[in-house]
C-alpha positions as CSV (number, residue, x, y, z in Angstrom):
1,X,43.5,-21.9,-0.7
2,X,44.8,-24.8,-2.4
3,X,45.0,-28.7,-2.2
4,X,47.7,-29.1,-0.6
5,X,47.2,-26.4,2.3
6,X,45.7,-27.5,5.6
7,X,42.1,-27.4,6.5
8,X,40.4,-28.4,9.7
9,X,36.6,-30.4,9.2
10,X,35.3,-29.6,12.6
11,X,37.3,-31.8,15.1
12,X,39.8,-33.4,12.2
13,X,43.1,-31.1,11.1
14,X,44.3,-32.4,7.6
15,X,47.5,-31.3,6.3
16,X,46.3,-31.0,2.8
17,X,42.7,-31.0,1.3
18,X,43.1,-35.0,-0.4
19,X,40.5,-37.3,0.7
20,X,40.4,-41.1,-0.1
21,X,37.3,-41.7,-1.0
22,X,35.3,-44.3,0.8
23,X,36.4,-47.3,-1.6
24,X,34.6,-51.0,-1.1
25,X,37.5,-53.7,-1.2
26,X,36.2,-56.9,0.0
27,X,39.3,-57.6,1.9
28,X,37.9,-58.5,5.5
29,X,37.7,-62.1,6.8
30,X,34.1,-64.1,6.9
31,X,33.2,-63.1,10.5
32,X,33.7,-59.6,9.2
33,X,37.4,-58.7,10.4
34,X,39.6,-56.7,9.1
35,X,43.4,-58.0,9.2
36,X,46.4,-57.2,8.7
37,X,46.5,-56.9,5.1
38,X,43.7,-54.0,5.6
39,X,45.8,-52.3,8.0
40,X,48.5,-52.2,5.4
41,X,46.4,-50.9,3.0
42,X,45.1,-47.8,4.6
43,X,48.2,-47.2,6.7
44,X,50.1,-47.2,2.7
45,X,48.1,-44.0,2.2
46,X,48.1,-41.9,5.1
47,X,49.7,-38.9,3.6
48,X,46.4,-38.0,2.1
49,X,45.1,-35.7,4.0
50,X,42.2,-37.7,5.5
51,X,41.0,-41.7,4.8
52,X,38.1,-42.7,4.4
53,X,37.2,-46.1,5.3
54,X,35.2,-48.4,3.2
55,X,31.7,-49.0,4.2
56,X,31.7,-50.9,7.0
57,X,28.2,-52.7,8.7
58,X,26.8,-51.8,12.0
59,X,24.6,-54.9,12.4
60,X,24.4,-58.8,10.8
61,X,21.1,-57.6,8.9
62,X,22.9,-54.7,7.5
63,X,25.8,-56.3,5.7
64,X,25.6,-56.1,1.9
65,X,28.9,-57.8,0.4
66,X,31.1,-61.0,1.2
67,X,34.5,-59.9,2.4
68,X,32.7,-56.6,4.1
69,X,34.4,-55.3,7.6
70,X,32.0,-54.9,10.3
71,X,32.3,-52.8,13.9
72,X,29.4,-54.5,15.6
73,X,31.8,-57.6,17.7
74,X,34.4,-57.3,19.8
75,X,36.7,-59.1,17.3
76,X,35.8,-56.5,14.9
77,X,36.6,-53.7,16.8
78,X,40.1,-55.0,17.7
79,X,40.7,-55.7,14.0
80,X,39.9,-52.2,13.7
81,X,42.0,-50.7,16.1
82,X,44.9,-52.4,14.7
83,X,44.2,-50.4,11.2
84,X,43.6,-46.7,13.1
85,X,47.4,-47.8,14.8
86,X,48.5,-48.5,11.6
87,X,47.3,-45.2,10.2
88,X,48.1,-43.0,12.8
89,X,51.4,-44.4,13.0
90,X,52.4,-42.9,9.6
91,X,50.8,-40.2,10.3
92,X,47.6,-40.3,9.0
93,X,43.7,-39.6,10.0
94,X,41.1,-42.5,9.4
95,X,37.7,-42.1,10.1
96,X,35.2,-45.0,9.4
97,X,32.0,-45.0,7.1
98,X,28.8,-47.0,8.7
99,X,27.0,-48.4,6.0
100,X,23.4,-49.7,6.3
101,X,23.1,-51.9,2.6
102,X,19.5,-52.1,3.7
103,X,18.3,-54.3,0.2
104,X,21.2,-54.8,-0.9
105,X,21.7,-58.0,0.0
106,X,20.9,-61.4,0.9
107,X,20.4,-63.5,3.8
108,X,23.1,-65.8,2.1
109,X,25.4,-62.7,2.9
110,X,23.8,-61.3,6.1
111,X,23.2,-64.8,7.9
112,X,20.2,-63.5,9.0
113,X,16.4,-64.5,8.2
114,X,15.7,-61.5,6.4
115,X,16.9,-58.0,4.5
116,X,16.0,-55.0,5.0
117,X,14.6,-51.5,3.7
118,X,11.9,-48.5,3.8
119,X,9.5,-50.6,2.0
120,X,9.2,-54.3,0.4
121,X,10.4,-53.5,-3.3
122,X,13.3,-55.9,-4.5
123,X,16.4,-54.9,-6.6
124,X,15.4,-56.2,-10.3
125,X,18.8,-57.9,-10.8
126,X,21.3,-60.5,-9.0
127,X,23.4,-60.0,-6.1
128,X,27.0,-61.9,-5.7
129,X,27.0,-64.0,-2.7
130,X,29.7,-65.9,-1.3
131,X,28.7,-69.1,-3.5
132,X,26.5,-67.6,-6.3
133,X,24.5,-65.0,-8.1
134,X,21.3,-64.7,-6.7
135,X,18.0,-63.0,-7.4
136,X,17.9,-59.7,-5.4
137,X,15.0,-61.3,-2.3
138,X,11.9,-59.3,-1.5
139,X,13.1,-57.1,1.7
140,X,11.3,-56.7,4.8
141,X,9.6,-53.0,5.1
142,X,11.1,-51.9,8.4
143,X,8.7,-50.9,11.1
144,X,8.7,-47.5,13.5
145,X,9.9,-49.9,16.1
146,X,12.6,-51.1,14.0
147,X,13.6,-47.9,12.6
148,X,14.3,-47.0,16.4
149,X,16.8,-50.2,16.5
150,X,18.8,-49.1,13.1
151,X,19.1,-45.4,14.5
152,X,20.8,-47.1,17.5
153,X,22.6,-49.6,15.6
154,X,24.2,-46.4,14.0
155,X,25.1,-44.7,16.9
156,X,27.3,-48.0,18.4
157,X,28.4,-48.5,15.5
158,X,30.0,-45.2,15.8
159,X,30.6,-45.4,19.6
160,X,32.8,-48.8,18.8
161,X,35.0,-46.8,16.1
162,X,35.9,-44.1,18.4
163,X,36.7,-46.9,20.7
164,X,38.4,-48.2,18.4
165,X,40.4,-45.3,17.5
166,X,39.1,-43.9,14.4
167,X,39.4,-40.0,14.6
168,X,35.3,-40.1,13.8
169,X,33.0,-41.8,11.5
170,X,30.6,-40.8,8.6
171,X,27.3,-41.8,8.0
172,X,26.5,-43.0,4.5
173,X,23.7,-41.6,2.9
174,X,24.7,-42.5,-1.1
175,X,25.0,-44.9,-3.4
176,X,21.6,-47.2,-3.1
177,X,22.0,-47.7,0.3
178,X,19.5,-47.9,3.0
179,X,19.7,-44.7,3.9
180,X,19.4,-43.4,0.5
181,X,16.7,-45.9,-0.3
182,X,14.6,-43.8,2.1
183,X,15.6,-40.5,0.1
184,X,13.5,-41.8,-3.2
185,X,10.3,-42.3,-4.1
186,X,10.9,-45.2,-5.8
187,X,12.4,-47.3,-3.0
188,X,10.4,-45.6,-0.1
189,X,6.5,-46.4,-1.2
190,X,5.8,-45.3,2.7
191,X,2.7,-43.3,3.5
192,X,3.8,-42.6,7.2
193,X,5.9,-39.9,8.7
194,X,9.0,-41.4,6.7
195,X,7.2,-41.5,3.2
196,X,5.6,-39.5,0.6
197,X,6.9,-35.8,0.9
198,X,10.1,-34.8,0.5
199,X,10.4,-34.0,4.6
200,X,9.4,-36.9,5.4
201,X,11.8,-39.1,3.5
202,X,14.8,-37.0,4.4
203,X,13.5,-37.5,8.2
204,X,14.7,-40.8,8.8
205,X,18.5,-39.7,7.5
206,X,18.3,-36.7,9.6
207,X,17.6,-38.9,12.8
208,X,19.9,-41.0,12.3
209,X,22.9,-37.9,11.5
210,X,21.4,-36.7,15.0
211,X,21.4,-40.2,16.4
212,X,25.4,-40.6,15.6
213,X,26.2,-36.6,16.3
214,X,25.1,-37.5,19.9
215,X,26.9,-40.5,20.0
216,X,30.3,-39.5,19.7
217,X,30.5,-35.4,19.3
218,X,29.1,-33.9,15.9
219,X,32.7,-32.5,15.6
220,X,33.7,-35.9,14.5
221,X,30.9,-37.0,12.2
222,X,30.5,-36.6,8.6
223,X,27.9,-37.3,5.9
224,X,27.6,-38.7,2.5
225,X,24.9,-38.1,-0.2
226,X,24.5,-39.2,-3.8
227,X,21.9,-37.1,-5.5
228,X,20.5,-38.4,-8.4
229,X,23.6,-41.0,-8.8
230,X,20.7,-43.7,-9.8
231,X,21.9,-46.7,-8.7
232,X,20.9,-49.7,-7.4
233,X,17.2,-48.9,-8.0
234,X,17.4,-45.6,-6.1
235,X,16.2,-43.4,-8.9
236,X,15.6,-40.1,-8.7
237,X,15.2,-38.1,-11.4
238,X,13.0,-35.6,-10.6
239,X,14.9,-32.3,-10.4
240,X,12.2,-30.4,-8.2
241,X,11.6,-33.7,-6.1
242,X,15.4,-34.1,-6.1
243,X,15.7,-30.5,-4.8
244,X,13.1,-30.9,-2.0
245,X,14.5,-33.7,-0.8
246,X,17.6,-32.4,-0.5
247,X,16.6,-29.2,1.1
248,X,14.7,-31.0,3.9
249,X,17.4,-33.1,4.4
250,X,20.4,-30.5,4.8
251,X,18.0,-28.0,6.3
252,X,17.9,-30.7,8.9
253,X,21.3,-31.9,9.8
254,X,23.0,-28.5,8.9
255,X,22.2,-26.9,12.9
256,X,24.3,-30.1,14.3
257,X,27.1,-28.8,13.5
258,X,29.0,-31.7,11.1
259,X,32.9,-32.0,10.7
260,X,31.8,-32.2,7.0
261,X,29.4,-33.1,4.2
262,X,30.5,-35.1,0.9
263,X,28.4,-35.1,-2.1
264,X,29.4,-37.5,-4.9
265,X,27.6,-36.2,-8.3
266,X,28.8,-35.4,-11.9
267,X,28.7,-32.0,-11.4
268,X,30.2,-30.4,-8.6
269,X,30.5,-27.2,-8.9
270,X,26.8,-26.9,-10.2
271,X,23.4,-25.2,-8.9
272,X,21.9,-28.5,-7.3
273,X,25.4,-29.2,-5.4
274,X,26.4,-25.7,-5.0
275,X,23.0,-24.8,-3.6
276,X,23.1,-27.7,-0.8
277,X,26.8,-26.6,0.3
278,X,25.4,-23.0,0.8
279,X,22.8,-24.4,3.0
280,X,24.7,-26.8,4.8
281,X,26.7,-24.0,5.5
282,X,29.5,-26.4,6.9
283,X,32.9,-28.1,5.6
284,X,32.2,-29.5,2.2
285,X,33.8,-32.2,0.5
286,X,33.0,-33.3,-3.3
287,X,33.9,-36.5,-5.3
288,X,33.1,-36.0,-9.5
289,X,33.4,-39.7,-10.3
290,X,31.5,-42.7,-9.8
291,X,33.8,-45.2,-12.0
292,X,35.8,-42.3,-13.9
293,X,38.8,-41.1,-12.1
294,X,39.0,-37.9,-10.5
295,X,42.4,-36.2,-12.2
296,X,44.9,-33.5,-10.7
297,X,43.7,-31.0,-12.9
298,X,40.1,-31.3,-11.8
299,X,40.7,-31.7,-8.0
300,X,42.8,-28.3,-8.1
301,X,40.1,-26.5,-9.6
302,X,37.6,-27.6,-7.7
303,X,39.3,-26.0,-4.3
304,X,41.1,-23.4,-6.3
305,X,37.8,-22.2,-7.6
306,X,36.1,-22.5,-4.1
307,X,34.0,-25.2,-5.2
308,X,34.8,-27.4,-1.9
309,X,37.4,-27.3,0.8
310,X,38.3,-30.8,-0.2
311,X,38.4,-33.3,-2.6
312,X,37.7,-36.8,-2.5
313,X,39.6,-39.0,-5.0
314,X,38.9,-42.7,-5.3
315,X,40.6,-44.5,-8.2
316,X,43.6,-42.8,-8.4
317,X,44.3,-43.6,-4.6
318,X,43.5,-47.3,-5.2
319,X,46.5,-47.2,-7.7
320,X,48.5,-44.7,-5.7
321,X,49.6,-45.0,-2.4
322,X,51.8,-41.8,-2.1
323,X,48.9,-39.7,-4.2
324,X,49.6,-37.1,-2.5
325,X,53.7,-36.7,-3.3
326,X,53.0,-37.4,-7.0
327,X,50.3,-34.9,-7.3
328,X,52.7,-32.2,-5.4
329,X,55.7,-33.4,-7.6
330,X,53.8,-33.6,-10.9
331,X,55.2,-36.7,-11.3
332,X,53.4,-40.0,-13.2
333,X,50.5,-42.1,-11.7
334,X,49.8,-45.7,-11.6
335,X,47.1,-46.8,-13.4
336,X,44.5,-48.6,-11.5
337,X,43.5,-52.2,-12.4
338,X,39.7,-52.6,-12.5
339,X,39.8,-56.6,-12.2
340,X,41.6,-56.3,-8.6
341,X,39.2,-53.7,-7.1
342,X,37.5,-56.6,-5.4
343,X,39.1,-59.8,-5.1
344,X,40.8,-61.0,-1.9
345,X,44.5,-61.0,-1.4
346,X,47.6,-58.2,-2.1
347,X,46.6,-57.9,-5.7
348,X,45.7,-54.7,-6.3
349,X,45.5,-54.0,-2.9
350,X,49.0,-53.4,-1.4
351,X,51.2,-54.1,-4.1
352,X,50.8,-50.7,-6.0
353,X,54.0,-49.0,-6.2
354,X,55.5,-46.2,-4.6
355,X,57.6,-43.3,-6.5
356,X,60.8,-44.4,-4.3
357,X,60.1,-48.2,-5.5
């Protein structure tokens, strides 16, 4: 086994074990479309063995950034399918990331009357809206009844990707989300069934995972955790809690049957990350850097040394559009410009270049 051999993640048959990470861009119109310059940009790097979309919103209230694709209109979902063509036509497998930012946001950004999350504790900091920076707002505590509507949000979300064309979608569960705001005790104060013990904030990620399995065939579904990443005020630093939570949580979604399960954290190939891949028991995917770049060295290892059947790599295939060839070739790397990761327009976006450049 090594990256560049094939590997199949339930329904999905890569020709090498390279994931692009799921990489926020901020290249989508206002109404939340993604154009033609998007298309470009994924379709430049479908020799990786599987794409990862940014995180993309499957409601208004869910939307956390400016510039942010959506799959929630119809508009959306035809921006979409234009990218999945675009991939596919080179050759390449794309499958889309649903992304709940729960309190990360603003009704600035969302164009709605209020944010949302597992309980009414605001982000100490400023969020970038379209016009300002802004003090992170007081979110509203979601409901049971609402809780129902996100799950379901979820699961069109992913029913309008596979419409779209995406070869399946993965629900995010990392990164200060909403989801992972309900994995921590210090964004989820709750003291019903989806607060307090460690089952009971995993519960709410499990139903949705079940939620979009059902949707659209688990075959096609993957999931993304962040333990103890603490960011965005989702702190958790409690190695037993940390463990708990995890447990319940894999424990839970591991009988669905997932394509795959990524875990981004420093340390891949250790006991906390090790330990949830034995119990998921499933097609495992790791990412070792969270604003450090993943290298060739470390991403061989990592499958060589049976530490994951894939790798995903997010940096290095911002700057790189042919990753893949110069990994395989040995051959120099781009360096990737931190100032253009988010602005709008080619800069940084399309206009790395390619070996035969």
């Amino acid at each position: 086994m090594d990256l560049f051999s094939p590997v199949s993640l339930g329904d999905l048959h890569l020709p090498n074990r390279v994931v692009m990470a799921p990489l926020t861009r901020r290249r989508s119109d206002a109404a939340g479309v993604p154009g033609g310059l998007v298309a470009e940009h994924y379709a430049q790097r479908a020799s990786v063995g599987l794409i990862i979309t940014e995180g993309t919103y499957p409601s208004r209230e869910s939307r956390a950034y400016p510039g942010q694709p959506g799959i929630v209109t119809a508009e959306q979902v035809e921006g979409w399918r234009r990218v999945a063509e675009a991939v596919h036509a080179k050759g390449g497998r794309i499958v889309m990331q649903l992304m709940n930012g729960g309190r990360v946001s603003h009704p600035d950004i969302t164009g709605t009357d209020r944010i949302v999350a597992p309980s009414a504790v605001a982000i100490d900091g400023e969020v970038h809206t379209a016009t300002a920076k802004l003090p992170y707002p007081v979110p509203h505590a979601l409901t049971t009844d609402d809780l129902a509507v996100v799950r379901e949000e979820f699961a069109a979300a992913a029913r309008n990707a596979i419409e779209a064309g995406l070869d399946g979608v993965e629900v995010h569960g990392a990164n200060g989300y909403l989801l992972h705001q309900f994995l921590s005790p210090a964004s989820n104060r709750r003291t019903d069934e989806y607060g307090g013990s460690p089952e009971n904030r995993a519960r709410f990620v499990v139903e949705v995972t079940k939620a979009v399995a059902e949707a659209v065939g688990a075959g096609r579904v993957g999931i993304r955790l962040s333990p103890m990443h603490n960011i965005q005020d989702v702190v958790e630093t409690d190695t037993e809690d940390v463990k708990a939570t995890y447990e319940a949580l894999v424990s839970g979604i591991a009988p669905l049957g997932l394509a795959y399960m990524s875990v981004l954290h420093s340390e891949p190939a250790g006991e906390l990350v090790q330990g949830l891949r034995t119990n998921f028991g499933g097609k495992f995917i790791v990412n070792s850097g969270f604003g450090s770049i993943t290298t060739r060295d470390e991403a061989i290892a990592l499958v060589e040394n049976s530490h994951a059947d894939a790798v995903a790599v997010g940096r290095l295939a911002i700057a790189n559009p042919d990753l893949v060839e110069r990994w395989r070739g040995e051959r120099p790397e781009n360096t990737p410009n931190p100032s253009t990761f988010y602005g709008p327009g080619a800069e940084g976006y399309t206009d790395y270049p390619r070996l035969s450049a």
